[in-house]
C-alpha positions as CSV (number, residue, x, y, z in Angstrom):
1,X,-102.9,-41.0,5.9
2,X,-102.4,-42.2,9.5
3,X,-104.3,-45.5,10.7
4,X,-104.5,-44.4,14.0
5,X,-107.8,-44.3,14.6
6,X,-107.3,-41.1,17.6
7,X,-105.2,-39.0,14.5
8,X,-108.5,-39.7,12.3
9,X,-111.1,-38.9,14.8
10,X,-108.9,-35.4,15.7
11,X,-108.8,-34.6,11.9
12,X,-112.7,-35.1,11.5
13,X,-113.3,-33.6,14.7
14,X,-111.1,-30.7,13.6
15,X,-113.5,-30.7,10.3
16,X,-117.1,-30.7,11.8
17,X,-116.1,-27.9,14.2
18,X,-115.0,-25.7,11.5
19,X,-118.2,-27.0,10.0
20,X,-120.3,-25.9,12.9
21,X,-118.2,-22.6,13.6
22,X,-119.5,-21.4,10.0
23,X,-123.4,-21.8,11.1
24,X,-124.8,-18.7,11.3
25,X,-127.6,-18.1,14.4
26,X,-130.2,-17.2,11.2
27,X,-129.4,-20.2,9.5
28,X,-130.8,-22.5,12.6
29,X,-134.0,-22.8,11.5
30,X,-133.2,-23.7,7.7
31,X,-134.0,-27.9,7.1
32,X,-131.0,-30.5,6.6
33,X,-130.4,-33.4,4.6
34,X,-131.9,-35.1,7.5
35,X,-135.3,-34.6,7.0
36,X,-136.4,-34.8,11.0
37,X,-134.2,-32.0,12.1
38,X,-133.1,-28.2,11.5
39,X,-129.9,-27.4,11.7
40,X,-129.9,-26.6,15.4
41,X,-131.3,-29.6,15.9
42,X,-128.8,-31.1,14.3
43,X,-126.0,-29.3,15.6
44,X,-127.9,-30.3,19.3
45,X,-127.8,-34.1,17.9
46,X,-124.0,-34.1,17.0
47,X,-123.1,-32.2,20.7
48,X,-125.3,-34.5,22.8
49,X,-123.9,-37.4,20.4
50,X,-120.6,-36.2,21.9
51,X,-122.5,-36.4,25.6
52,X,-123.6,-39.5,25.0
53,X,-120.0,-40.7,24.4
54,X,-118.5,-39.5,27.2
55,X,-120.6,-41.1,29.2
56,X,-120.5,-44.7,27.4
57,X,-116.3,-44.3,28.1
58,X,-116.5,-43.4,31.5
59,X,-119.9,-45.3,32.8
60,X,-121.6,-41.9,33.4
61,X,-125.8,-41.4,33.4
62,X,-126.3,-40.6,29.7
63,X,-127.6,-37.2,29.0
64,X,-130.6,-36.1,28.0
65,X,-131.6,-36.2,24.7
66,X,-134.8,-34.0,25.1
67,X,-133.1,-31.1,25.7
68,X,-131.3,-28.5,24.1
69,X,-127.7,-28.3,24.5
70,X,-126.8,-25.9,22.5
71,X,-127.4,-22.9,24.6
72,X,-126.8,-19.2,23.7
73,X,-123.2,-20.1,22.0
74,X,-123.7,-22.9,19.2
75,X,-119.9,-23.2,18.7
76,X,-118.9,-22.8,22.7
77,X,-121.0,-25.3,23.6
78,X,-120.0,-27.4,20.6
79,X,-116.7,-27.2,21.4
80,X,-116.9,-28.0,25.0
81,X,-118.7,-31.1,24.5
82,X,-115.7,-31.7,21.9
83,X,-113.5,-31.1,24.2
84,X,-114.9,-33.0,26.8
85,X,-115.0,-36.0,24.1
86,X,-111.5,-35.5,23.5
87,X,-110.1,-35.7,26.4
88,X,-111.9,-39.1,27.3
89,X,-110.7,-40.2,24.1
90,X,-106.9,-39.4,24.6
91,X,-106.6,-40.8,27.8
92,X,-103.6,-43.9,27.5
93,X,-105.0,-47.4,26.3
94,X,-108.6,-46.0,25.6
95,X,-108.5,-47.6,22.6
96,X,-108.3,-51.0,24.1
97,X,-111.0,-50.0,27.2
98,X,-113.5,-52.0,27.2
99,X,-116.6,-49.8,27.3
100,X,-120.9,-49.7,26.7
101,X,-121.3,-48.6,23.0
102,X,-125.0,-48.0,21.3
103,X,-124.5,-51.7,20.2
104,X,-123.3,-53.3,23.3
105,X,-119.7,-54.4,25.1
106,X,-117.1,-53.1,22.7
107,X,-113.6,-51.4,23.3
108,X,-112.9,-47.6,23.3
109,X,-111.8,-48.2,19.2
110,X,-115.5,-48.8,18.5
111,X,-116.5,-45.1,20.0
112,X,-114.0,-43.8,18.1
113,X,-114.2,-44.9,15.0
114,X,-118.2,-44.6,15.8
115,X,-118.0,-40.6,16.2
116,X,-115.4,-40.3,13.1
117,X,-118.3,-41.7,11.2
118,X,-120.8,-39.2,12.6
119,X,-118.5,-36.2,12.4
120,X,-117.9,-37.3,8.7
121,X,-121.3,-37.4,7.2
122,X,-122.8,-34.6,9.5
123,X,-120.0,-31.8,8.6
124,X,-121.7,-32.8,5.1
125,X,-124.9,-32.3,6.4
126,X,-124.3,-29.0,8.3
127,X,-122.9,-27.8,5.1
128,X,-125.3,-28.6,2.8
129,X,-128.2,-27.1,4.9
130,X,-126.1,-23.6,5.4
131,X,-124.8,-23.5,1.9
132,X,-121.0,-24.4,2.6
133,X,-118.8,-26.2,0.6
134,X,-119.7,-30.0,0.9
135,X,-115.8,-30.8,-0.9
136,X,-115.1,-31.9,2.6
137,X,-111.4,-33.9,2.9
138,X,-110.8,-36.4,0.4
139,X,-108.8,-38.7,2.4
140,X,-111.3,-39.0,5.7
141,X,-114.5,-39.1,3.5
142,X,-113.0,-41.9,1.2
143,X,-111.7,-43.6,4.6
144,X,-115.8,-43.5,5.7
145,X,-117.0,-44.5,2.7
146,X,-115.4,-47.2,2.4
147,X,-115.9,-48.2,5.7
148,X,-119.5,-48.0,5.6
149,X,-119.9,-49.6,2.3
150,X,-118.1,-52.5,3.9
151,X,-120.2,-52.4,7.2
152,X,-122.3,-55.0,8.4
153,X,-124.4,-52.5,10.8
154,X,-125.1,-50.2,8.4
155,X,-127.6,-53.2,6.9
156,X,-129.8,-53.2,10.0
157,X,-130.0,-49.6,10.0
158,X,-130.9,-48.7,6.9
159,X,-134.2,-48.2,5.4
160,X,-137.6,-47.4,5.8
161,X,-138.0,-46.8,9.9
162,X,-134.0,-46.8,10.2
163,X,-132.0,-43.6,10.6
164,X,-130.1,-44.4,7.5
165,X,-132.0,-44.0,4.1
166,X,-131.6,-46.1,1.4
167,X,-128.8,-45.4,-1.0
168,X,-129.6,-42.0,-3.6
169,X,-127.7,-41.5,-6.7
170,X,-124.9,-39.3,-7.2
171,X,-123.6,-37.2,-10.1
172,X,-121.0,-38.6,-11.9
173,X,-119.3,-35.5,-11.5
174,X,-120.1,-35.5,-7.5
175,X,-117.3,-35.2,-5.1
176,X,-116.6,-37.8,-2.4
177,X,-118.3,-36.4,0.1
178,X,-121.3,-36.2,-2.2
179,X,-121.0,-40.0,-3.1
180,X,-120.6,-40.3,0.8
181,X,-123.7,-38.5,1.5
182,X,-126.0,-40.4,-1.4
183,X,-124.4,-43.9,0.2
184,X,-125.9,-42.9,3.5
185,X,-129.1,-42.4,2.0
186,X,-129.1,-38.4,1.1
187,X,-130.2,-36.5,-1.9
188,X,-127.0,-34.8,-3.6
């Protein structure tokens, strides 16, 4: 598997879209692994995540994040904010940029590798809620999971209050992404 960290975000952005083109406009409603949303809700989450981003990398007003972005067209407005995303992303030397990121001054690598995190564990949540397979790619998951089990952040969001729950159990049997999902606090 590649290091570069713009080949990884493109696979996992390549993954959560696929995950979001399978949502069905009846299966908004249903809950998700993340107890304080619905799926459209979470789908809205994950595309104004992708907002948000742009406008870290390119010192734009943030968007709103009391409104629905979603629209009419889950997956063309999904993919538009992708898109948008993307093509921040690609631009030469992003990955050295220095840019605002949720935790302060950081370089365009920490958004990236930020979002692959995101679009890793909520293609697992967007499949679990709308009854897709969660045997998401082996290689990116295990590239996650191992980053986030060596992460220093994830110990000051986790818990009670924090948007990461603690750790859950997984079947021995479970697949990565499964292990993934109880690591970041959800019930496999």
């Amino acid at each position: 598997m590649s290091d570069n960290p713009i080949a990884l975000f493109q696979r996992a952005a390549a993954m959560v879209d696929a995950t979001v083109s399978a949502v069905r406009p009846d299966q908004f409603d249903h809950p998700t692994p993340c107890t304080e949303w619905t799926v459209r809700q979470l789908i809205n989450h994950v595309l104004t995540g992708n907002l948000l981003f742009v406008s870290l990398a390119t010192d734009a007003p943030p968007p709103d994040h009391m409104v629905d972005h979603v629209g009419d067209d889950h997956v063309a407005s999904f993919r538009d904010s992708l898109a948008r995303l993307s093509a921040v992303f690609s631009e030469p030397e992003f990955l050295s940029k220095p840019v605002r990121t949720p935790d302060g001054e950081g370089m365009g690598s920490a958004l990236v590798d930020m979002r692959f995190h995101e679009f890793v564990v909520h293609s697992w949540d967007l499949a679990k809620a709308t009854g897709q397979s969660t045997d998401l790619d082996h290689e990116l998951v295990q590239r996650s999971l191992t980053s986030m089990r060596a992460s220093r952040m994830l110990a000051r969001v986790r818990g009670e209050g924090g948007p990461v729950g603690a750790q859950q159990p997984a079947p021995a049997d479970a697949n990565p992404a499964d292990r993934l999902a109880a690591f970041m606090g959800r019930a496999v």
